[in-house]
N, C-alpha and C positions, 0 to 999 in steps of 0.2 A: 603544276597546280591546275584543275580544271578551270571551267569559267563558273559553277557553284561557290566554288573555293575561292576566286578571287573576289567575286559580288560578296562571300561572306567577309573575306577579308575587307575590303574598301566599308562597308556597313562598319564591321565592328569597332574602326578605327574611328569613323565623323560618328558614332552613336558611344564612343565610351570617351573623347578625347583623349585619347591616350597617344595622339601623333608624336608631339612635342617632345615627352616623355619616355616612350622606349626605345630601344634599339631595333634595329629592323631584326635581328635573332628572335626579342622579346613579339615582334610582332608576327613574325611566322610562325611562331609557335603557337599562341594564343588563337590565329587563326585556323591553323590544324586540330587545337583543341575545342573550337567551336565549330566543326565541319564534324566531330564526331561527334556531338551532342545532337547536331540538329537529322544525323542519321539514326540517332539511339544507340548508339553505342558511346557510352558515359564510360568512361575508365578514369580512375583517381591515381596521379601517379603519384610516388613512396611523399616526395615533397609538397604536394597538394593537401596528402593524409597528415604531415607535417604542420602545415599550415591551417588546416582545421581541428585538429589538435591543441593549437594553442588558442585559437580566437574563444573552440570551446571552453578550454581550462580558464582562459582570461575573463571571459566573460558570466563563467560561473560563479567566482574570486568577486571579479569586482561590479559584476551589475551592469559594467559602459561596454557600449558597441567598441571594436577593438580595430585601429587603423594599421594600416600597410606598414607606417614609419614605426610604428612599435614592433614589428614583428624584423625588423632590419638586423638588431643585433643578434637576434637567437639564430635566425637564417644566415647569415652571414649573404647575405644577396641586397640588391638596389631595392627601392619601396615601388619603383616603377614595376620592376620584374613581380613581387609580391602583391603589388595592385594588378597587375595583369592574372594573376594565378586566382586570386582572390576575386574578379570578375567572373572567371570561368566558374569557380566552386558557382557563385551565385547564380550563372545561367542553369547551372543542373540541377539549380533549387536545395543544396546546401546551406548556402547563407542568404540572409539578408539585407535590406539598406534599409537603416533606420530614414525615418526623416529630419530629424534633431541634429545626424549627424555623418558624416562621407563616412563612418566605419560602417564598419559588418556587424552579424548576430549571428547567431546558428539559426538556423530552421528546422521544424519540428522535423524534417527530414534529415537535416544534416545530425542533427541528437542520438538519430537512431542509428545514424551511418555512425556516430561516433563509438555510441554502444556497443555496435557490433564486430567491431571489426579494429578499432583504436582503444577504447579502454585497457585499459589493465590494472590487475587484480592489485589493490591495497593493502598495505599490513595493519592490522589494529592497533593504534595509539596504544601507549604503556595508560593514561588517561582514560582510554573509553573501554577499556578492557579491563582495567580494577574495579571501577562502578558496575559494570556489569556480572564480573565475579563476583563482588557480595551478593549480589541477589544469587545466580547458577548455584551456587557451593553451601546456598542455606538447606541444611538436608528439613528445617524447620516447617518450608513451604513444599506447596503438593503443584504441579506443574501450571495448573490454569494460575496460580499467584506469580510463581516465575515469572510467565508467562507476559502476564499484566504490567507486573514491577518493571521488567525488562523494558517494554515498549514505553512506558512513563518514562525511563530514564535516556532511551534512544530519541525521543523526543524533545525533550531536556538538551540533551548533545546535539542534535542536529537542527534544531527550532522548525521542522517540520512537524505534520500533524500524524499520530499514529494512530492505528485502528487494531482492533481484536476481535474478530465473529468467532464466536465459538458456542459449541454443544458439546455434551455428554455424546462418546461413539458409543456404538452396538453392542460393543464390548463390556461396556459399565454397565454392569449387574447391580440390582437393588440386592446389598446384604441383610440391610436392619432398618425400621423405620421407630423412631422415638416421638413423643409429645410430649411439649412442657406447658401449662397451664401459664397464663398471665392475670386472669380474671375471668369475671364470667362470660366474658365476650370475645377473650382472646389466649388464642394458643399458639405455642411455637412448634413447628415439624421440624426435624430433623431427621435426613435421608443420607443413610453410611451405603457407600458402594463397594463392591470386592476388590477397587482398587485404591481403597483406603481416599476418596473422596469424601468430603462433607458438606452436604447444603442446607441451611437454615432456611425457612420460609415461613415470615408470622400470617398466621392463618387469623381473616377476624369471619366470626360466628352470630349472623345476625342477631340470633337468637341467644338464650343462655340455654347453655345445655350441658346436662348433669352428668358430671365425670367419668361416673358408670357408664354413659355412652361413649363416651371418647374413647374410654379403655376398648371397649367391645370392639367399637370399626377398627381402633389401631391393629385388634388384637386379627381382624377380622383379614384386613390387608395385608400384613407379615403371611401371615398363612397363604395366602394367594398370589404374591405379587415376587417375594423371596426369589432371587434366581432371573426376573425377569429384568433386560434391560431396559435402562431408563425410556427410551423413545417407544419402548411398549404398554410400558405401566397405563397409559391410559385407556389403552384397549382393554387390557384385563378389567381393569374399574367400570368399563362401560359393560361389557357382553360379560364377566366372572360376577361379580362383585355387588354391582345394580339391581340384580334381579333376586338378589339372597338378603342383603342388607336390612331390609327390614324384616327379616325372619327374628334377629338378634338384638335389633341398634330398634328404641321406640320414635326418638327424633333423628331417624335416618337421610334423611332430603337435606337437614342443613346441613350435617355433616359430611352427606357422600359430595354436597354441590362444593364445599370449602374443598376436601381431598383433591376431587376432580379439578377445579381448578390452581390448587397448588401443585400436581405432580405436572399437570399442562404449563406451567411457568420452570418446574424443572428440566422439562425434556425441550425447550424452545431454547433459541440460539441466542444469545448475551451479546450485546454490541457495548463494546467501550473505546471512548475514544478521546483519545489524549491530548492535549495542548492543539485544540481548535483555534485557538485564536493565532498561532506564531504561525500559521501558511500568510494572518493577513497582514503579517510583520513584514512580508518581503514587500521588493519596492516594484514589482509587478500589480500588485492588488491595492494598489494607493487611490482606484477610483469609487467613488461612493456607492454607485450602482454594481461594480464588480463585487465590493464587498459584501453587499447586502446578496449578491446573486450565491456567491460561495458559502455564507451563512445558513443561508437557506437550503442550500444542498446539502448540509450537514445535519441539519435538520429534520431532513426526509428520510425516514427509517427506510424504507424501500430500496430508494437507493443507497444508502447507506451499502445493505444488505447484499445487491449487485454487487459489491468488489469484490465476494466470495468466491475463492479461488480452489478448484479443485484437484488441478494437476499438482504432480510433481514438481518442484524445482523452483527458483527465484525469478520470478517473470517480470519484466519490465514492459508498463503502458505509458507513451507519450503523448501526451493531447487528446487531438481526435480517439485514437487507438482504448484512451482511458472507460470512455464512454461514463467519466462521472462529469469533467468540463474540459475545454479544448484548451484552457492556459496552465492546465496543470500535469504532475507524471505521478504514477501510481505503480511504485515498488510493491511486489507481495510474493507470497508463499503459500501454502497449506501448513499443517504441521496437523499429526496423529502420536499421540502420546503416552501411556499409562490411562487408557480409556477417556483422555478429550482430545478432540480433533477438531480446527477451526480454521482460520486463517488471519496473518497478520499482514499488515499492510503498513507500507508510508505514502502520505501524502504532499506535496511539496510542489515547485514551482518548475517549469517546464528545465528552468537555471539550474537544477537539482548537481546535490556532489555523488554523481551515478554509483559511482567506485566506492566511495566511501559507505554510502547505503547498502549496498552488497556486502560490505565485508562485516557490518554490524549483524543482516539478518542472519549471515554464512553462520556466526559466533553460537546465537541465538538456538538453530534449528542443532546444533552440531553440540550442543551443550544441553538440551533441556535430559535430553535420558540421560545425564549423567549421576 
């Protein structure tokens, strides 16, 4: 051993008190595995990944920092040796030391070491996969409903908070446009797409305006707009439609400005979001300013709209990495479907059941075409 290596060792031994308690094995060792930390070269051996393994799973379970002497029977090892292994995870910035208490926690870095490299794939409760089958298997709903139902009930099962951004894709073509009268000041639109979508939107009409108009524009926008996907319909209205309208329509301006602003609430992205209040059921967010901070973030359409995920695949943010707040993890996906495409998300505590959440949205994205 150099004279690095012994200074780290004599340090490590009067800064963790661990004299008393290990074996001089335990303590060679330990000291080996802090001469490569303090090189950069971090390696986790198979029993380390072991022992972070469980503090994560323990800790996800039950909430409490998790100690050496708990982890004795599953190791089949001394609590000194598991306190020495357990010091080391922490120098690497893996775990950490509450103050409440000598156990451990993960770290928003040991979460992701967990993630990456320790998780493994979960099979779906007989429980969370029949609830979920009634909604997949209703041939009654068109996929943004699935869609929705799903996430309300993932929500429900995991008492995290779920999210749904979604739009019409480029693909959903306007086929038919309908109007239903309600009185003299309000009408209902109805917008059928050629993938058998349907959007209601009550249009109100400052003015009263005479049936024979309504008919006209309706009749005026089928003819024009037919064929065109939703996220274009308001182009055509502006530069097709606007310059001709009053050829036809006599109170053309209230009616183009209602259209205009109902197919612009069509083609814009819908934000729903589920059981807001069970992220603040967990016992991370018990303080009144955290509270009020996460509420408010919820609040903010904006960001809201940030956690819009455009790649492929089930992507997992911890904390920082989240960039909604640093105490939370932000499970999500894309999904593109029979012309809507948007993205769903969970929201939850950095404590999150990683595994389990994967294997709900895996269900989710792997079922809606069916």
């Amino acid at each position: 051993m150099d004279l690095r290596s012994t200074f780290l060792l004599t340090k490590l031994i009067f800064s963790t008190k661990l004299l008393t308690v290990l074996n001089i094995g335990d303590i060679l060792y330990l000291a080996l595995r802090k001469n490569e930390c303090q090189r950069g070269e971090v390696m986790i051996s198979k029993r380390e990944e072991e022992i972070l393994k469980l503090i994560v799973e323990d800790y996800i379970k039950n909430a409490r920092p998790v100690s050496s002497k708990s982890l004795c029977d599953a190791l089949n090892c001394s609590s000194a040796t598991i306190r020495a292994e357990m010091n080391y995870l922490e120098e690497v910035g893996l775990l950490e030391k509450t103050h409440i208490s000598s156990g451990r926690v993960p770290s928003e870095e040991g979460y992701r070491y967990y993630v990456d490299n320790i998780m493994e794939k979960k099979e779906l409760s007989n429980e969370d996969k029949y609830k979920l089958q009634t909604i997949v298997d209703n041939k009654q709903l068109v996929v943004n409903d699935i869609i929705l139902k799903s996430m309300e009930i993932i929500s429900e099962l995991t008492h995290y908070t779920t999210i749904v951004l979604g739009k019409k894709s480029s693909d959903n073509l306007v086929e038919k446009i309908e109007v239903v009268p309600v009185d003299d000041n309000n009408i209902v639109a109805i917008v059928v797409t050629n993938k058998g979508h349907v959007e209601h939107k009550n249009i109100y009409l400052r003015d009263a305006v005479d049936s024979k108009d309504i008919k006209q524009t309706v009749d005026l926008i089928n003819k024009l707009i037919v064929g065109t996907s939703i996220d274009q319909v308001s182009e055509v209205l502006e530069y097709q439609i606007k310059p001709i309208i009053g050829k036809y329509v006599k109170q053309h301006e209230v009616l183009y400005n209602a259209f205009y602003n109902a197919f612009s609430d069509f083609a814009s992205e819908s934000v729903n979001v589920s059981g807001r209040q069970n992220i603040l059921m967990q016992p991370e967010f018990n303080d009144a300013d955290k509270i009020r901070e996460i509420v408010n973030k919820f609040e903010d359409k904006e960001l809201v709209n940030s956690i819009k995920e455009d790649s492929n695949g089930i992507k997992i943010y911890i904390g920082s990495e989240s960039n909604f707040d640093d105490d939370v993890t932000v499970i999500k996906t894309n999904y593109k479907s029979n012309g809507e495409e948007g993205t769903i998300a969970l929201i939850g505590p950095k404590r999150m059941e990683y595994d389990r959440v994967v294997t709900l949205l895996e269900y989710i994205m792997n079922n809606i075409d069916k």
